[in-house]
C-alpha positions as CSV (number, residue, x, y, z in Angstrom):
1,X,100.0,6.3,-9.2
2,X,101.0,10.1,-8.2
3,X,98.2,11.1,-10.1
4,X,95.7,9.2,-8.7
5,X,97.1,10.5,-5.5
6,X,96.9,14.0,-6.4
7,X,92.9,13.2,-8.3
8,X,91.9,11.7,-4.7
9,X,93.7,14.5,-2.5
10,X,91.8,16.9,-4.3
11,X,88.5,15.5,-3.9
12,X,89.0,15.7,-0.2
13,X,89.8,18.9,-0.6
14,X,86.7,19.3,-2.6
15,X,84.5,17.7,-0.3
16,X,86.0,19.6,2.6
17,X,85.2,22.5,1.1
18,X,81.7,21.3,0.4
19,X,80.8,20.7,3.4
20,X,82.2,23.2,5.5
21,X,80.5,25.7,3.2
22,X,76.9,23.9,4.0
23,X,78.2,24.2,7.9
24,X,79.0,28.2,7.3
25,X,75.8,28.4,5.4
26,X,73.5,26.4,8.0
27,X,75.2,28.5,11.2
28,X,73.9,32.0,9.2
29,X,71.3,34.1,10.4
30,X,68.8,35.5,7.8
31,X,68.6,39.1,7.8
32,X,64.9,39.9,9.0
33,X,66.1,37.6,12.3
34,X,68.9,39.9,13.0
35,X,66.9,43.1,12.1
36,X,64.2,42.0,14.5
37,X,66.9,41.2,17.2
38,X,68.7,44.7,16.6
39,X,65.6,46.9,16.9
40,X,63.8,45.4,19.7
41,X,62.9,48.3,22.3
42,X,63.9,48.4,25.9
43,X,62.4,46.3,28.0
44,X,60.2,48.7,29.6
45,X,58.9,49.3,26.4
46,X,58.4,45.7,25.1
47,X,56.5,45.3,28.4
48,X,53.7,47.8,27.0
49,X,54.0,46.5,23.2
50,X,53.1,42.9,24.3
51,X,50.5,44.0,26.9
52,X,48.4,46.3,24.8
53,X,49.1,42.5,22.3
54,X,47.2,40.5,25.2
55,X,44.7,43.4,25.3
56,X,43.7,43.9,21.5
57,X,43.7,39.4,21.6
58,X,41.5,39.8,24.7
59,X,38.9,42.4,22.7
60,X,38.0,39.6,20.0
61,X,37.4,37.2,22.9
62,X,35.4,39.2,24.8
63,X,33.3,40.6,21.1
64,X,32.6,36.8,20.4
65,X,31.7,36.1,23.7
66,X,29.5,39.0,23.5
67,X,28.1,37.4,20.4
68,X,29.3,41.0,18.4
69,X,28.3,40.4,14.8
70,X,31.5,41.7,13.5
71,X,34.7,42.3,14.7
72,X,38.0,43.2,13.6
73,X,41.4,43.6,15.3
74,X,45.4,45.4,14.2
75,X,48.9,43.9,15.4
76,X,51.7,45.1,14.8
77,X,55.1,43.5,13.8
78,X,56.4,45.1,17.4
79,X,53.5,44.1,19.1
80,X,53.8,40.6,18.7
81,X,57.7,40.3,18.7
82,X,57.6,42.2,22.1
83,X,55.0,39.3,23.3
84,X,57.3,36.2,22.0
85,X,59.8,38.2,23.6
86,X,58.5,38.9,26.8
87,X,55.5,36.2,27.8
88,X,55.5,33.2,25.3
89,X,58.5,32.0,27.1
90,X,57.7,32.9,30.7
91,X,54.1,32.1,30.9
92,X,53.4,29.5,27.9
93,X,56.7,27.8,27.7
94,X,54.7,24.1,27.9
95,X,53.3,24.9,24.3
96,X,57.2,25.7,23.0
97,X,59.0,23.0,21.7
98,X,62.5,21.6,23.3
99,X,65.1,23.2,22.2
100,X,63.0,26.4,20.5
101,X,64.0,29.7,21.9
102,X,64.0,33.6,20.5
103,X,60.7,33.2,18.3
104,X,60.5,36.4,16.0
105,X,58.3,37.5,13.1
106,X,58.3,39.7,10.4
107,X,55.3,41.1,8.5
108,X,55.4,41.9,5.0
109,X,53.0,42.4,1.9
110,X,50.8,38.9,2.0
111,X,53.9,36.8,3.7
112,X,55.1,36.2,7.3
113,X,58.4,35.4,7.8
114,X,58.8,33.2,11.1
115,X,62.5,32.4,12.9
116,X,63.6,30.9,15.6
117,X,66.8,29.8,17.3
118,X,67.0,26.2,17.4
119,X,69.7,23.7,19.8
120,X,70.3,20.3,19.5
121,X,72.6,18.1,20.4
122,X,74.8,18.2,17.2
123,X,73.7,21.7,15.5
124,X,72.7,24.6,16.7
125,X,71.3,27.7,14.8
126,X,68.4,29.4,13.7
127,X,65.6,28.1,11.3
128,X,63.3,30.3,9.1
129,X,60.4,29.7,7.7
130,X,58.6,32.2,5.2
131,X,54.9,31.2,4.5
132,X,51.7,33.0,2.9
133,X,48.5,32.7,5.0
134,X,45.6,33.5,3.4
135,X,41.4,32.0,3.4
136,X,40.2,30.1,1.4
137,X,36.7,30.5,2.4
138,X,35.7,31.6,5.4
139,X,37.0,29.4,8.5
140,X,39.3,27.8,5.6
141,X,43.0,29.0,6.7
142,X,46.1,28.4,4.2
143,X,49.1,28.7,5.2
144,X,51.1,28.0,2.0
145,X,55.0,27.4,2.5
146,X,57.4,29.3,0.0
147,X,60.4,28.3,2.2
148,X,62.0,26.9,4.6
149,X,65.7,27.3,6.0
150,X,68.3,26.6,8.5
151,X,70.5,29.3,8.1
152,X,71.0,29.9,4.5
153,X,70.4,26.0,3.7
154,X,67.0,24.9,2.3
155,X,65.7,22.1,4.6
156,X,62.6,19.6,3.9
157,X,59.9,19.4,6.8
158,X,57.4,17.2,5.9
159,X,58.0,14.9,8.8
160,X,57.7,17.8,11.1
161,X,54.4,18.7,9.5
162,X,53.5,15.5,9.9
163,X,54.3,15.1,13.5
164,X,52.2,18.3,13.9
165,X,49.4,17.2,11.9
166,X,48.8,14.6,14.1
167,X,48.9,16.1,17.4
168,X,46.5,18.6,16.1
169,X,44.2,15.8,15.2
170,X,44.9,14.4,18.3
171,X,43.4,17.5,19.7
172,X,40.1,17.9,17.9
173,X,41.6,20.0,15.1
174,X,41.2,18.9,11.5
175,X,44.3,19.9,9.1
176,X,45.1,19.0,5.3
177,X,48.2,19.1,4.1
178,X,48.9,19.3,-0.1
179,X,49.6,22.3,-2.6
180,X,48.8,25.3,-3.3
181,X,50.8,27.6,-5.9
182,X,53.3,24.9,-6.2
183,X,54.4,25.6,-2.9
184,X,53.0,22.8,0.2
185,X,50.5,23.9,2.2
186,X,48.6,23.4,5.4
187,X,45.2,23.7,5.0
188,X,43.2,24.6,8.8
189,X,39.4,24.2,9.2
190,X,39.1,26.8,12.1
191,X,35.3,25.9,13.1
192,X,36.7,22.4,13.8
193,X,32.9,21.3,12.8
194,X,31.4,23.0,15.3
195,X,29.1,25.6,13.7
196,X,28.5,28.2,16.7
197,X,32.0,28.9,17.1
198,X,32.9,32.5,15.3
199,X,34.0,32.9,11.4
200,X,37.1,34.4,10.3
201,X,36.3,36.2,7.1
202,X,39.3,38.5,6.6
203,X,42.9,37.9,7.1
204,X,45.2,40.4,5.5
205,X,48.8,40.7,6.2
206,X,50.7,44.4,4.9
207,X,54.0,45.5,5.9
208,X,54.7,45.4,9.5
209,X,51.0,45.3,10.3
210,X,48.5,42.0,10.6
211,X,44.9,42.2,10.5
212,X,42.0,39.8,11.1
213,X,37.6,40.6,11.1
214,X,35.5,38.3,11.5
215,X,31.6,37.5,12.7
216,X,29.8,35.8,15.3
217,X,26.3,34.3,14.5
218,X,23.4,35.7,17.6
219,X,22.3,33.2,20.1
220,X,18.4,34.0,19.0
221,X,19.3,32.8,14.9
């Protein structure tokens, strides 16, 4: 009998241990979150970062509305961290989730690396998501998924993605989601159908920096 005792007290233990190490692991922060935390800049200068990010966004809007045949835009890493940062929050916050707050990015060769501090009412912490975008053809986005996180713990999203599939449907976009690589992807059709709306042709993402070109068919073709 003792020993059945001791067998079952030190499963407990076992399972204890178990699960407050998935708790530890699930309250971690990854280490390009904290990085991009640490070296934000002063306010004053996160102010400038995310307005020249407005103006370089405003640029391709006004070259496709000028009907440009090609044009091509830079962001930097700071660029857009000082925007989430300083404007998604205070002048978009109806497009943020509940509960979302602290949105940060990192840029590195071909991968983006997205976290996010997330509360609800039983966990709180921040989940990463580290995902490859690339075109498949022009207008054809991929945004293929290498991982997903809270904290250090892999988590499964495809309800998530599914939720977000079909409010994007729901809006006029049309979205696939399967495999690429192995890895699940989301598959966006940018032109949703409609033909005179510009091309993306180039989408290339290199440390710290993201770039996008693209063209915009003449009124007169």
């Amino acid at each position: 009998m003792k020993r059945y005792l001791l067998f079952f007290f030190l499963m407990l233990l076992l399972l204890a241990g178990i699960s407050g190490g998935l708790y530890w692991s699930s309250a971690q922060i990854p280490d390009f979150y904290q990085e991009a935390l640490r070296e934000q800049a002063e306010p004053e200068v996160r102010q400038e970062e995310a307005k020249e990010f407005v103006q370089r966004s405003m640029r391709i809007v006004n070259d496709v509305r000028n009907h440009e045949p090609l044009w091509s835009q830079e962001f930097s890493e700071q660029q857009v961290n000082a925007w989430l940062a300083e404007e998604l929050h205070q002048k978009y916050d109806e497009w943020v989730p509940d509960g979302v707050s602290d949105p940060r990015i990192r840029f590195e060769k071909n991968q983006v690396e997205l976290g996010f501090h997330l509360t609800l009412p039983k966990w709180s912490g921040i989940i990463s998501l580290k995902f490859k975008p690339w075109l498949m053809k022009e207008n054809r986005l991929v945004l293929e998924l290498e991982q997903a996180r809270a904290g250090l713990v892999p988590i499964p999203i495809d309800e998530a993605i599914t939720e977000l599939i079909q409010e994007a449907r729901k809006e006029g976009w049309f979205i696939e989601w399967g495999q690429s690589n192995g890895n699940d992807a989301l598959i966006v059709y940018l032109d949703r159908r409609k033909p005179e709306l510009p091309e993306l042709t180039t989408l290339a993402v290199e440390t710290g920096v993201f770039r996008i070109a693209g063209k915009t068919e003449s009124e007169t073709q």
